[in-house]
mmCIF file of the N, C-alpha and C atoms, coordinates in Angstrom:
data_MODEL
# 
_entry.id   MODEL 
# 
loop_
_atom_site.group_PDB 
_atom_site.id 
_atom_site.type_symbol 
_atom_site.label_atom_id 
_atom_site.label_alt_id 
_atom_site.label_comp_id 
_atom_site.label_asym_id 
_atom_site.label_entity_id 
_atom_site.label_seq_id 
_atom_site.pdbx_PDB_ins_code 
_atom_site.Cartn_x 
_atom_site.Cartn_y 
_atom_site.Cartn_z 
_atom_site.occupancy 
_atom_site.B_iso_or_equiv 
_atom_site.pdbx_formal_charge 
_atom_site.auth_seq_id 
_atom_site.auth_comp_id 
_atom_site.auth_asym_id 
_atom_site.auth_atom_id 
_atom_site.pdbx_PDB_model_num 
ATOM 1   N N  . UNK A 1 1  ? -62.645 -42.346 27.796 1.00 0.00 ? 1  UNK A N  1 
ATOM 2   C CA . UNK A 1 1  ? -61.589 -42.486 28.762 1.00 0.00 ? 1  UNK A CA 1 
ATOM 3   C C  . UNK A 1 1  ? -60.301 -41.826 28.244 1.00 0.00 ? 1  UNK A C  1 
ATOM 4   N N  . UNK A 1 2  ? -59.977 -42.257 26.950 1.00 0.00 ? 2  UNK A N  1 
ATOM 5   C CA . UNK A 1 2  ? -59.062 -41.407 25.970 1.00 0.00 ? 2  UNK A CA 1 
ATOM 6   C C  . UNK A 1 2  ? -59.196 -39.909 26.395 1.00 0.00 ? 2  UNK A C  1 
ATOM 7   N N  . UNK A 1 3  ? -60.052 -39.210 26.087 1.00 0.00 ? 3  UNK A N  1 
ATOM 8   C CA . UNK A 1 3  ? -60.140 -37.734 25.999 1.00 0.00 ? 3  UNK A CA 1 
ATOM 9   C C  . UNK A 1 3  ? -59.898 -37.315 27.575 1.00 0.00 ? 3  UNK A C  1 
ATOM 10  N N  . UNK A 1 4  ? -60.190 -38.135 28.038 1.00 0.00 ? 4  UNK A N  1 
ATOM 11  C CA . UNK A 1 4  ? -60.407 -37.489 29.363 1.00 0.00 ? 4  UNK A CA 1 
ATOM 12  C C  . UNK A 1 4  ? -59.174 -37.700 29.946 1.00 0.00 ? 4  UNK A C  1 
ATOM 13  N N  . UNK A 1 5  ? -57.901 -38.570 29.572 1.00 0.00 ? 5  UNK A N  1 
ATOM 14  C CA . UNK A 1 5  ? -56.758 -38.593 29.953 1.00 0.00 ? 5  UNK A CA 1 
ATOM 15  C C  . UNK A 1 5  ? -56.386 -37.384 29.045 1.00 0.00 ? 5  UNK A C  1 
ATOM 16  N N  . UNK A 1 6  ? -56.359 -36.936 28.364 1.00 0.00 ? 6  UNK A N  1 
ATOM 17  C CA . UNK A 1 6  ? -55.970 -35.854 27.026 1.00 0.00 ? 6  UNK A CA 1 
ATOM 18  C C  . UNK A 1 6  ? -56.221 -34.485 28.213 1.00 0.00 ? 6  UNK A C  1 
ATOM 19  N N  . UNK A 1 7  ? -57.363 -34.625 28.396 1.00 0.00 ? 7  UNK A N  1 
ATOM 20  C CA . UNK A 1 7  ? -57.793 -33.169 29.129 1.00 0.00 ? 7  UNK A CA 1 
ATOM 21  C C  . UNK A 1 7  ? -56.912 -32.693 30.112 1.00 0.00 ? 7  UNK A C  1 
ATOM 22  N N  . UNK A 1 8  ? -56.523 -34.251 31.203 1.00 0.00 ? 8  UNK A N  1 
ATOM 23  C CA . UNK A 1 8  ? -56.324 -33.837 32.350 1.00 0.00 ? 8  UNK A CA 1 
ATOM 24  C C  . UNK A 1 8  ? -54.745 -33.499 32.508 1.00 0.00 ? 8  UNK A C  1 
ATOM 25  N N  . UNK A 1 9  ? -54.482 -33.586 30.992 1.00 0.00 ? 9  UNK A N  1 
ATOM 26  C CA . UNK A 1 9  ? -52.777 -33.311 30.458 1.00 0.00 ? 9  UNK A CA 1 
ATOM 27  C C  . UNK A 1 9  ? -53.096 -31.370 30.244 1.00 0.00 ? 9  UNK A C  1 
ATOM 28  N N  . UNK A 1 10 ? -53.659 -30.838 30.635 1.00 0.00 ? 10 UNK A N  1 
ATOM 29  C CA . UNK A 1 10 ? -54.059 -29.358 29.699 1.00 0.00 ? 10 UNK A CA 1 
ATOM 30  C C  . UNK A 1 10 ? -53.993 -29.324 28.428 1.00 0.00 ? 10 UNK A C  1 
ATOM 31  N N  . UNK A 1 11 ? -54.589 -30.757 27.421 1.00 0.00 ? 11 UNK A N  1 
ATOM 32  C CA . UNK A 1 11 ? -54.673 -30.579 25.972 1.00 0.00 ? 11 UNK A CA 1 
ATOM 33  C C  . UNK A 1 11 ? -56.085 -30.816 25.933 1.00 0.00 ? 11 UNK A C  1 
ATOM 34  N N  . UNK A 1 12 ? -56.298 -30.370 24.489 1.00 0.00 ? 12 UNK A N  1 
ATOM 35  C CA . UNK A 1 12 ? -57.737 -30.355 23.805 1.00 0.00 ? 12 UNK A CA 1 
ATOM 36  C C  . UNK A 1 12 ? -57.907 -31.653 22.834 1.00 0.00 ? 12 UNK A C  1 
ATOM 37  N N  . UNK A 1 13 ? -58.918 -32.667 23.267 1.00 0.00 ? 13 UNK A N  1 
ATOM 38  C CA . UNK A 1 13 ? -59.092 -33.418 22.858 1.00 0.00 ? 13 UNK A CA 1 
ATOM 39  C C  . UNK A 1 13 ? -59.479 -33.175 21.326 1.00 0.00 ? 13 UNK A C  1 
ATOM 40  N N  . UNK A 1 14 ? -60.207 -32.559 21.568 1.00 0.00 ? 14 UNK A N  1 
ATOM 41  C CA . UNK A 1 14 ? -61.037 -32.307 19.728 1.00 0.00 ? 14 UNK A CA 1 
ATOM 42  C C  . UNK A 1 14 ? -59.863 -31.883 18.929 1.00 0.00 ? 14 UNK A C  1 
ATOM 43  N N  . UNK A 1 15 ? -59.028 -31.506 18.980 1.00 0.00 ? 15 UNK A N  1 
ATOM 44  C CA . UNK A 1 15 ? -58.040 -30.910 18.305 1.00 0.00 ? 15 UNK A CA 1 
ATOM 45  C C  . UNK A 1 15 ? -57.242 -32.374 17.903 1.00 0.00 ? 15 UNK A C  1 
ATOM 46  N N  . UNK A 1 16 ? -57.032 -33.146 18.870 1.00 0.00 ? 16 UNK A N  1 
ATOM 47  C CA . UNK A 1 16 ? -56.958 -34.537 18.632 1.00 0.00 ? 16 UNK A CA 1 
ATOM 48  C C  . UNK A 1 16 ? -57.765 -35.643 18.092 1.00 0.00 ? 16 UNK A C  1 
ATOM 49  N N  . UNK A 1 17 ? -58.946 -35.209 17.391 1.00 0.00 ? 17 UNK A N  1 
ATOM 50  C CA . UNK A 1 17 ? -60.097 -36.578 17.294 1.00 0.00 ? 17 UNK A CA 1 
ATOM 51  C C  . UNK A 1 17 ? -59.360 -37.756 16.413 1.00 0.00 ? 17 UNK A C  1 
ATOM 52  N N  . UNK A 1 18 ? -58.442 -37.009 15.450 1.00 0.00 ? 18 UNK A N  1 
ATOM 53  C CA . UNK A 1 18 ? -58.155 -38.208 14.342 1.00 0.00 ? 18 UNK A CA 1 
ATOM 54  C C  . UNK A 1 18 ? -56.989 -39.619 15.660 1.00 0.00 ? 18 UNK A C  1 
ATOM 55  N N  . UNK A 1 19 ? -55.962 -38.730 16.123 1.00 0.00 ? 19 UNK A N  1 
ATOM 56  C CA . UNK A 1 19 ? -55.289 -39.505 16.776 1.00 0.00 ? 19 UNK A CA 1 
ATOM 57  C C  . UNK A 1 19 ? -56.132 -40.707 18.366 1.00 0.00 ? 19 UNK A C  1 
ATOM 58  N N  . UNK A 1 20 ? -56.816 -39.590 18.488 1.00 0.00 ? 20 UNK A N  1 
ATOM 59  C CA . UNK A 1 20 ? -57.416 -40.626 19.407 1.00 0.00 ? 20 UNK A CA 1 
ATOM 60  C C  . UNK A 1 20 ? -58.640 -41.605 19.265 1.00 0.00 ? 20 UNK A C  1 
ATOM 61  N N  . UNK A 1 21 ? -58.460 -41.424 18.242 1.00 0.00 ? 21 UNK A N  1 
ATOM 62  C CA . UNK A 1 21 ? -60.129 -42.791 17.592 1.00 0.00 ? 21 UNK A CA 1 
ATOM 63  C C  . UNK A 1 21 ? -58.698 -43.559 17.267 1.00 0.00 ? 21 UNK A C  1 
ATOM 64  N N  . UNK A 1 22 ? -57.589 -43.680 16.494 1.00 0.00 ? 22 UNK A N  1 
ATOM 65  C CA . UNK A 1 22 ? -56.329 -44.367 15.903 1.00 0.00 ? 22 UNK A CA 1 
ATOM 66  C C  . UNK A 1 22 ? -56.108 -45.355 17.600 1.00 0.00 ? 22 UNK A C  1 
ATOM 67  N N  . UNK A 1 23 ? -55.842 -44.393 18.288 1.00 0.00 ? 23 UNK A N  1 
ATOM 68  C CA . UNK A 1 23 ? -55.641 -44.925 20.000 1.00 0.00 ? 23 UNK A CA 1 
ATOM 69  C C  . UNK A 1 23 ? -56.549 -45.409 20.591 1.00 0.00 ? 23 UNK A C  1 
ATOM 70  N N  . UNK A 1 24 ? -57.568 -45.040 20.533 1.00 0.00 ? 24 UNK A N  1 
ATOM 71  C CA . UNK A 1 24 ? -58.534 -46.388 20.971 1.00 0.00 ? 24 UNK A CA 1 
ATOM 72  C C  . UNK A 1 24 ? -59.359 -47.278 20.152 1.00 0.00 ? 24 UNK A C  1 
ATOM 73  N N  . UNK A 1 25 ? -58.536 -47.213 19.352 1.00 0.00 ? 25 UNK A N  1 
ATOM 74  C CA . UNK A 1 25 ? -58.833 -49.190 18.210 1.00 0.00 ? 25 UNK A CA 1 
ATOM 75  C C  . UNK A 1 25 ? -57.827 -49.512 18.597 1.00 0.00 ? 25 UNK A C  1 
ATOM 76  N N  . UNK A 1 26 ? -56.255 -49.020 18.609 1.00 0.00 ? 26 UNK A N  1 
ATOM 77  C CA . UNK A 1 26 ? -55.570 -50.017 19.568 1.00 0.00 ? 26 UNK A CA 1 
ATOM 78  C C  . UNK A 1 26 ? -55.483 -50.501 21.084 1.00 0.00 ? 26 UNK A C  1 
ATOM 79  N N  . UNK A 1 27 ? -55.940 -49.212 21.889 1.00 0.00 ? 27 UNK A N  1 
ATOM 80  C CA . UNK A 1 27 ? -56.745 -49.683 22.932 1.00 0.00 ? 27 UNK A CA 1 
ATOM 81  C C  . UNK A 1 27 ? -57.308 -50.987 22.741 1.00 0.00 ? 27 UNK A C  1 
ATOM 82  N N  . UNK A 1 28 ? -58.579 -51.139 22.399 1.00 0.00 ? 28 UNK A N  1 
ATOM 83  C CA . UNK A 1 28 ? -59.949 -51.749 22.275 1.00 0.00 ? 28 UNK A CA 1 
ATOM 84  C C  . UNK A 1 28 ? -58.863 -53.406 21.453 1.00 0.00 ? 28 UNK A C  1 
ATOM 85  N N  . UNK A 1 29 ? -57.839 -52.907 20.796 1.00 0.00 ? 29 UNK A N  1 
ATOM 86  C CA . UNK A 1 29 ? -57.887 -54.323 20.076 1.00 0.00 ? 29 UNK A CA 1 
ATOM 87  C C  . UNK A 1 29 ? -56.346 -54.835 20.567 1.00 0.00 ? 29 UNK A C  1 
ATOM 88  N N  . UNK A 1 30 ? -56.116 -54.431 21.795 1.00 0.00 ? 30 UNK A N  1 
ATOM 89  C CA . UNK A 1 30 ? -54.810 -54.735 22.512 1.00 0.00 ? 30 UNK A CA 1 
ATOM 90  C C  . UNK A 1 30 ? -53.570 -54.669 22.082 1.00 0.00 ? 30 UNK A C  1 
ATOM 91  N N  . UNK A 1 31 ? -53.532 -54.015 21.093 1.00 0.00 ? 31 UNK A N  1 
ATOM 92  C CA . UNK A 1 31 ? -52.431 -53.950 19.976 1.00 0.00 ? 31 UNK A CA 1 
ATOM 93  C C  . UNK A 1 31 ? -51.296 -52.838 20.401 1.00 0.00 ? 31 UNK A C  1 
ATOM 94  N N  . UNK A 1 32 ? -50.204 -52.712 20.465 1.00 0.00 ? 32 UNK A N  1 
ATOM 95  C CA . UNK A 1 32 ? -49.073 -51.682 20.391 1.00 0.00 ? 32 UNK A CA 1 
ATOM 96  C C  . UNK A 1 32 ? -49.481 -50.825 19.139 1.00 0.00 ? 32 UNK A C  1 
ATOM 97  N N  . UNK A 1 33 ? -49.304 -49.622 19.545 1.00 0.00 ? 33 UNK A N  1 
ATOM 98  C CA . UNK A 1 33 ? -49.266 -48.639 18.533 1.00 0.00 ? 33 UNK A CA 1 
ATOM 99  C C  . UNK A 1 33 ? -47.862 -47.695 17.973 1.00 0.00 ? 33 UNK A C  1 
ATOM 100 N N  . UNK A 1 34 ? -47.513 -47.856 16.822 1.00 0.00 ? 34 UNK A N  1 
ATOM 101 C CA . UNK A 1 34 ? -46.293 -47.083 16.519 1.00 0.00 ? 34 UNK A CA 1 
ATOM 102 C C  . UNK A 1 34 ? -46.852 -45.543 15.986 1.00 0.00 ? 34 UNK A C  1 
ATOM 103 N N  . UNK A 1 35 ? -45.569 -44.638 16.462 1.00 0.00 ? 35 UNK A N  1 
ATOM 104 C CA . UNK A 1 35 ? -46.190 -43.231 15.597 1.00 0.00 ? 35 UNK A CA 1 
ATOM 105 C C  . UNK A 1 35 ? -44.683 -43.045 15.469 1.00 0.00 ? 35 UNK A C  1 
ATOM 106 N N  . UNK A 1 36 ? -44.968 -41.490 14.855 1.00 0.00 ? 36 UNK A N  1 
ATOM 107 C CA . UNK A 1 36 ? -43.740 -40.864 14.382 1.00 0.00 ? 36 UNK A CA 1 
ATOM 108 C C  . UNK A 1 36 ? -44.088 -39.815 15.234 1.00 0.00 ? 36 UNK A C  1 
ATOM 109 N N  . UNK A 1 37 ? -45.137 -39.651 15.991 1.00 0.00 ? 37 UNK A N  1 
ATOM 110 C CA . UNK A 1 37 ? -44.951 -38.237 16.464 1.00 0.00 ? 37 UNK A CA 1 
ATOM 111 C C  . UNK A 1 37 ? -45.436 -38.255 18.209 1.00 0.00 ? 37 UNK A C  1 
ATOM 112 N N  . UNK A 1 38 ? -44.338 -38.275 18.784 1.00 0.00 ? 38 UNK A N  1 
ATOM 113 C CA . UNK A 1 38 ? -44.820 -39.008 20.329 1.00 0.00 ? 38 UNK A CA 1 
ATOM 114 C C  . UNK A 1 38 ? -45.776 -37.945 20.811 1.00 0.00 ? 38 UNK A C  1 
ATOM 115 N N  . UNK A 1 39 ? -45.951 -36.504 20.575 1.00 0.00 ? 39 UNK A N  1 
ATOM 116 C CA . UNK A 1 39 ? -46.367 -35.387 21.339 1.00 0.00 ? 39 UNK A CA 1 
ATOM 117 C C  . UNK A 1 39 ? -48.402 -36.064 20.885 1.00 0.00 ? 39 UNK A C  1 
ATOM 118 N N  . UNK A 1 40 ? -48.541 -36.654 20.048 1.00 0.00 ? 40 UNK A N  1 
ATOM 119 C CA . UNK A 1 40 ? -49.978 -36.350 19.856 1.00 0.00 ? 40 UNK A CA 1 
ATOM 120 C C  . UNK A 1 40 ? -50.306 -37.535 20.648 1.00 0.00 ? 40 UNK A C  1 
ATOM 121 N N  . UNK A 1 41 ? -49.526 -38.313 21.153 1.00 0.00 ? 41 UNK A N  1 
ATOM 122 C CA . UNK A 1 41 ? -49.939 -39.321 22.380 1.00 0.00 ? 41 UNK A CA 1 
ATOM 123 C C  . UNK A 1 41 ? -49.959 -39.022 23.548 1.00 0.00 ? 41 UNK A C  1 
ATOM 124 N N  . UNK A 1 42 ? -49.364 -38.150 24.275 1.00 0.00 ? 42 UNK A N  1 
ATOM 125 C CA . UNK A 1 42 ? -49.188 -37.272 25.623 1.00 0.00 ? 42 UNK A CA 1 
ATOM 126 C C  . UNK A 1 42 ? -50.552 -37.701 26.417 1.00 0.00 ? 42 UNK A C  1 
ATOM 127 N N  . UNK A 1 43 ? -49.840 -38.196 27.443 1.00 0.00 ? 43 UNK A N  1 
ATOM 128 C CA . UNK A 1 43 ? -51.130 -38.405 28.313 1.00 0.00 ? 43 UNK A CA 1 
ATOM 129 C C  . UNK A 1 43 ? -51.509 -39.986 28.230 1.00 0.00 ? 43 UNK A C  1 
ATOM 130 N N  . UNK A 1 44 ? -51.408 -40.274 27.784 1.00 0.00 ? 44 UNK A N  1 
ATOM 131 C CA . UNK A 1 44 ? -52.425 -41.568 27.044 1.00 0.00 ? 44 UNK A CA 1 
ATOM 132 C C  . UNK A 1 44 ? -51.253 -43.219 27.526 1.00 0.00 ? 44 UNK A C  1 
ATOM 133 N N  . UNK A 1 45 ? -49.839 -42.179 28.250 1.00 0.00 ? 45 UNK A N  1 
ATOM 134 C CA . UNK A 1 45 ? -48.775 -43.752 28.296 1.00 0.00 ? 45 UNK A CA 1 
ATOM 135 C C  . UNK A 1 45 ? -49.420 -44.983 29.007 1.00 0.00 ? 45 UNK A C  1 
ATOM 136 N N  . UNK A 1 46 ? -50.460 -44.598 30.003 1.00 0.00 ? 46 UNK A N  1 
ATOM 137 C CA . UNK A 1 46 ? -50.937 -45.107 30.945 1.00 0.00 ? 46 UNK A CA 1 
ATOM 138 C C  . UNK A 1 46 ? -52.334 -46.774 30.365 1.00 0.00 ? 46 UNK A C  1 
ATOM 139 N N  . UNK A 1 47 ? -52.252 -45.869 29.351 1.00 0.00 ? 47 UNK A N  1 
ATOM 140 C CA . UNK A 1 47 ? -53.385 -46.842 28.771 1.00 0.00 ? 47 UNK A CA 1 
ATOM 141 C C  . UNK A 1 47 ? -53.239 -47.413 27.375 1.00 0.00 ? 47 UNK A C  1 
ATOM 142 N N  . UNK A 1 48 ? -51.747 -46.756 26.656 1.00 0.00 ? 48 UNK A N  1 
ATOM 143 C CA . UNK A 1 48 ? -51.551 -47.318 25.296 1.00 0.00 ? 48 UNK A CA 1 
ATOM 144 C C  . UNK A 1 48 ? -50.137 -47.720 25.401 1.00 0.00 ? 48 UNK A C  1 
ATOM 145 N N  . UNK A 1 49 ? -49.803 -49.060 25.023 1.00 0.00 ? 49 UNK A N  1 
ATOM 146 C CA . UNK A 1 49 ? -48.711 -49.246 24.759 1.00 0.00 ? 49 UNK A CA 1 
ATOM 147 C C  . UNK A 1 49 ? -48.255 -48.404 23.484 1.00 0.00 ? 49 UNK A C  1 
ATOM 148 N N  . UNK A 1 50 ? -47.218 -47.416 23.367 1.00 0.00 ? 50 UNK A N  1 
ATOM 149 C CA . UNK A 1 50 ? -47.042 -46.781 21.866 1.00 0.00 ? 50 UNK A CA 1 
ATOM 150 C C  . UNK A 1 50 ? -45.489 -46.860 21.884 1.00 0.00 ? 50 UNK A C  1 
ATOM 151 N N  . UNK A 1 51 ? -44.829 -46.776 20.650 1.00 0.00 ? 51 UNK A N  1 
ATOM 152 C CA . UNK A 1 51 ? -43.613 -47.155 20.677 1.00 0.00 ? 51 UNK A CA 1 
ATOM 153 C C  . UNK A 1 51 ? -43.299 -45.532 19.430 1.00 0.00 ? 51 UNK A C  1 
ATOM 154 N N  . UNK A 1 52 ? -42.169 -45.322 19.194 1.00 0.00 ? 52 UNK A N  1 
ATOM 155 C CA . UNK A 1 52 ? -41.788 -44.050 18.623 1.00 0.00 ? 52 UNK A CA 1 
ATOM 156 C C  . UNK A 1 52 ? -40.985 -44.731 17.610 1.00 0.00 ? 52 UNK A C  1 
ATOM 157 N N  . UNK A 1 53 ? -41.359 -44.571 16.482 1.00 0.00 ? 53 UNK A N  1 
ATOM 158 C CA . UNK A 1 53 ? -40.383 -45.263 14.969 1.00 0.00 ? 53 UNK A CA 1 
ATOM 159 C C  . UNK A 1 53 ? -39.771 -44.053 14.300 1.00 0.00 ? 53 UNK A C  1 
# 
């Protein structure tokens, strides 16, 4: 479901695998996710709570 929100942004999921397995364990474990880098979340606001530190 991850990748496929990724795609429909015109990004390449695979280019993303590390960040989006990170995003869906917080997915999956209801948790807020912090990053430092908002661009490798793009797409994904809809289904991850993520916050920018």
């Amino acid at each position: 479901m991850l990748a496929h929100l990724v795609v429909t942004t015109g990004r390449q999921p695979r280019r993303r695998a590390m960040d989006l397995l990170i995003a869906a364990t917080a997915h999956a474990q209801g948790v807020a996710l912090y990053t430092r880098n908002a661009d490798d979340l793009t797409g994904l606001e809809t289904e991850i709570d993520w916050h920018l530190v």
